[in-house]
C-alpha positions, -999 to 999 in steps of 0.1 A, spaced: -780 651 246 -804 646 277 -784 615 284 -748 633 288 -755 640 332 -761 601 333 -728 595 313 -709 623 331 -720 614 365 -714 571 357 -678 580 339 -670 605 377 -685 576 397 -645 566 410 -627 606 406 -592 590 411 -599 557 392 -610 579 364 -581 608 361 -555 579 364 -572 563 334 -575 596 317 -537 607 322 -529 571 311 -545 577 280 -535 612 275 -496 604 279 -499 577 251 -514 597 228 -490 624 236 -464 597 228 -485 592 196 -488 623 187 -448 629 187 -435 598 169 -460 597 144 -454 638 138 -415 624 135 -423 600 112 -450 622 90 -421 650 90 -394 624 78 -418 612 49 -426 644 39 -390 658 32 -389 621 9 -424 637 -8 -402 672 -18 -379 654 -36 -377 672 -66 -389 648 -103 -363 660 -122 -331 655 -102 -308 625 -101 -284 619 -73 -253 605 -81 -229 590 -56 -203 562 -53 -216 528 -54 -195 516 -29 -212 536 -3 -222 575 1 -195 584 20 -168 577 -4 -160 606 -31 -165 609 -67 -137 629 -90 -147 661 -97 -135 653 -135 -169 635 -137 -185 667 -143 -175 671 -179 -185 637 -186 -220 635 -172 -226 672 -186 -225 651 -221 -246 626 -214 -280 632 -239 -311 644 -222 -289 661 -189 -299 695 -185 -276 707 -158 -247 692 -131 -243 704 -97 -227 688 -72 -224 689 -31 -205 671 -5 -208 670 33 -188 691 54 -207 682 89 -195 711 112 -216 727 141 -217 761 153 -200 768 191 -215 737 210 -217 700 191 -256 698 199 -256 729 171 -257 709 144 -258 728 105 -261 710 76 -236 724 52 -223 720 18 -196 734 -2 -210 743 -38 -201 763 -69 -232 787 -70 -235 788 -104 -243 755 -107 -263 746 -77 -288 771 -76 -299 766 -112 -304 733 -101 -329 739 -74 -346 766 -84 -366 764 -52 -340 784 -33 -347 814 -38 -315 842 -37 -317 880 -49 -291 885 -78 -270 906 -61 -265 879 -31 -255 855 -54 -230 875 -75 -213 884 -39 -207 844 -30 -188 839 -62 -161 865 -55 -165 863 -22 -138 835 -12 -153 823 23 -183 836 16 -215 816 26 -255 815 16 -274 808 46 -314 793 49 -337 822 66 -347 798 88 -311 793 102 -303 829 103 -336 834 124 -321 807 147 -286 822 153 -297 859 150 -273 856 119 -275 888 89 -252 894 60 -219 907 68 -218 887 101 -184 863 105 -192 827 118 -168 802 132 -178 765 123 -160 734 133 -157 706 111 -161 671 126 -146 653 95 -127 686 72 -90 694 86 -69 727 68 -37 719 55 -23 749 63 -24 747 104 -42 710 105 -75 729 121 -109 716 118 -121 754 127 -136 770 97 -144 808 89 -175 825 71 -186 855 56 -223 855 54 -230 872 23 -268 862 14 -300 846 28 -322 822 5 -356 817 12 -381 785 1 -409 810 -8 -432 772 -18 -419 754 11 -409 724 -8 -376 725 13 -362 738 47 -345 768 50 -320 759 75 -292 743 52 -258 763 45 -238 771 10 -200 782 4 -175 779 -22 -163 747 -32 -134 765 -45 -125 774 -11 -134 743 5 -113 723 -19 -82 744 -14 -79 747 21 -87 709 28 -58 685 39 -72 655 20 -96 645 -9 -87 675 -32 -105 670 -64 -133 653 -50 -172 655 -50 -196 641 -25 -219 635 -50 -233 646 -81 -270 663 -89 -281 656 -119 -312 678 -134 -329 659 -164 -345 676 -194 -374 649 -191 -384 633 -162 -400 603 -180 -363 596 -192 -345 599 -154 -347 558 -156 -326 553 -188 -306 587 -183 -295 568 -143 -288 534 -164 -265 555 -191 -247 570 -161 -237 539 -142 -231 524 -173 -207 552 -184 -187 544 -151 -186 507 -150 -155 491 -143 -136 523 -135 -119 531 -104 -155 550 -88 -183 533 -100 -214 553 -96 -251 544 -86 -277 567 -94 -308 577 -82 -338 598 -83 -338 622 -57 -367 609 -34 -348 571 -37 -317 588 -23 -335 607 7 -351 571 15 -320 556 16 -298 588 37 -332 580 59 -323 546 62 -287 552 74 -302 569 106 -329 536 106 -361 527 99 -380 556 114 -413 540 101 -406 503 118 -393 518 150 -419 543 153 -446 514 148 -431 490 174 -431 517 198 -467 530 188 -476 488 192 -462 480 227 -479 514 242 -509 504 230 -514 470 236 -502 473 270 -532 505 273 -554 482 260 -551 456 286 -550 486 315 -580 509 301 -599 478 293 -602 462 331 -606 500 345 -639 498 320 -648 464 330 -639 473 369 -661 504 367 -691 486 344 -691 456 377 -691 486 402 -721 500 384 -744 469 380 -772 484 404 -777 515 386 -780 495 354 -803 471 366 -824 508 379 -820 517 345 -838 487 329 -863 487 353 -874 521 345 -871 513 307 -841 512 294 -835 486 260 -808 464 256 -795 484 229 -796 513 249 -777 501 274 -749 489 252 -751 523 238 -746 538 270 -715 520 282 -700 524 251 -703 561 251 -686 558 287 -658 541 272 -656 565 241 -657 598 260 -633 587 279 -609 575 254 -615 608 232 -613 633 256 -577 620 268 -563 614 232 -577 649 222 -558 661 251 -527 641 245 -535 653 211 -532 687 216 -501 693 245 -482 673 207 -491 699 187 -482 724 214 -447 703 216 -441 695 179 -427 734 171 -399 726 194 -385 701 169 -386 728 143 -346 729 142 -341 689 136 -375 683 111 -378 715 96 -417 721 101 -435 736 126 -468 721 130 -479 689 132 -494 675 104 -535 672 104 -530 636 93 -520 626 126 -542 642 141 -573 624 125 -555 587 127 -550 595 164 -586 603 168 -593 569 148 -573 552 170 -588 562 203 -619 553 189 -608 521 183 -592 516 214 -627 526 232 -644 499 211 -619 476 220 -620 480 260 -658 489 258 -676 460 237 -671 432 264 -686 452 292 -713 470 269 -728 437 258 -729 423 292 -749 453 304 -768 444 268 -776 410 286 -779 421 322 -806 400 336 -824 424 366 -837 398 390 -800 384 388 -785 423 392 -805 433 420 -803 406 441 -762 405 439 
């Protein structure tokens, strides 16, 4: 402790030199902090998958149908519990940057299948006879100021109606579901397949794809293998999944967050490297007389090393605690796209790792020649 006046007072030695280092620092680890709370959010809606849920969907691709008469048959496959389905509508609300992820459903089948969603009774009754009726998350309805009864215009950006070849669609909102465990987000959107399926100008009788809850989950392997098998060779062959293999893969169709955020995360710091490590050199030349003082009045080699490598380890950690922290006061913003609101404490500790390796890395070099610092030799230059 009686040695942090020297460090302070050798790290201020250059003001400017030292803030410009410092807000180097700071902005990459801001830049850290963001991707890698992207990437953390993206792997933890994989890690929600549910165990016991297959996804079935075409094999061709995910964006061709399935017949609805599927149903029936996978319903009679042994060990199936339950059979839900979805499909994409893809519509946004007044302005195309307001983006809501909904699907049309029949209620009786897709909330027994995720029994995370949690709906009061009374909600749920009221979006089976309620034609155009819609379920919303509570998170969306906090987002839109939307409440029951309210009438919402969407617009489809793949769905045309038949009857006036409109891509505008009306809702009732007649319930709010909640994810009381927050195993999912609460910012997706439910109406009636029924509905959906009528009004539409092409497709009718098609499913997006098919959920698939499993009595066993040590089965889902052999149950997936009957399913495709059952469809081989017919017009829609199927490929079937467990719930967290299909999330990978719709993650894959946007990229591969994880390889893209690495580069990034790679090419920032390896270019900080090189620029934090000549400031520490630059400032450990500039402070050769003082060192030289130092041993003179006693200072060990090890000390020394010690000492320059706290300089470069303060100043590494104070600017990626900083950067640190203005990401954690950014990441709520992104609340509507990842569906969490705080960044997760994992990044946080990696990022602290990482500025302490990046200290080590830039301080080392310049530690150990203050280690060897002759003081005839420093003196006299």
């Amino acid at each position: 402790m009686k040695f942090i006046p020297l460090i302070w007072a050798m790290l201020w030695r250059k003001k400017v030199r030292t803030l410009l280092t410092l807000f180097s620092i700071l902005i990459a680890f801001l830049l850290f902090g963001m991707l890698q709370g992207v990437n953390s959010a993206f792997k933890q809606t994989i890690e929600r998958s549910n165990v016991n849920r297959l996804i079935v969907t075409n094999r061709i691709s995910i964006t061709e149908s399935l017949p609805y008469a599927y149903m029936s048959q996978l319903e009679t496959i042994p060990g199936v519990q339950r059979v839900s389905h979805e499909s994409w509508f893809g519509p946004y609300y007044q302005d195309p940057k307001n983006f809501i992820a909904a699907f049309p459903v029949e209620p009786d089948r897709e909330f027994p299948a995720h029994p995370e969603f949690v709906v009061p009774k009374d909600q749920l009754a009221a979006l089976e006879h309620t034609r155009d009726g819609a379920i919303i998350g509570a998170g969306l309805a906090k987002k839109y100021g939307w409440k029951i009864g309210d009438r919402i215009p969407l617009h489809s950006t793949i769905w045309v109606k038949a009857a006036d070849g409109n891509s505008d669609w009306d809702f009732t909102i007649v319930g709010i579901y909640e994810v009381p465990t927050e195993r999912s987000r609460e910012d997706a959107m439910f109406f009636n397949y029924k509905y959906f399926d009528e009004a539409r100008s092409f497709a009718k009788g098609k499913v997006g794809w098919y959920i698939v809850q499993v009595k066993d989950p040590s089965q889902s392997a052999q149950i997936a293998q009957e399913i495709d098998k059952r469809f081989a060779n017919s017009p829609d062959e199927t490929k079937t999944q467990t719930e967290k293999e299909f999330q990978q893969s719709f993650m894959k169709q946007i990229g591969d967050i994880n390889l893209i955020v690495t580069y990034i995360l790679f090419a920032v710091f390896f270019a900080l490297l090189f620029a934090v490590g000549s400031t520490v050199m630059q400032a450990v030349r500039e402070q050769v007389p003082e060192l030289a003082v130092l041993k003179t009045l006693g200072f060990s080699d090890t000390r020394m090393l010690v000492l320059v490598l706290v300089q470069s380890l303060t100043l590494c950690i104070v600017a990626a605690l900083l950067g640190l922290a203005l990401a954690d006061v950014m990441f709520p913003m992104l609340r509507n796209t990842l569906g969490v609101v705080k960044m997760p404490p994992a990044v946080i500790a990696e990022g602290v790792l990482m500025a302490a390796l990046l200290a080590v890395a830039t301080g080392i070099v310049p530690a150990w020649r203050a280690k060897r610092l002759v003081i005839v030799e420093a003196l006299r230059s």
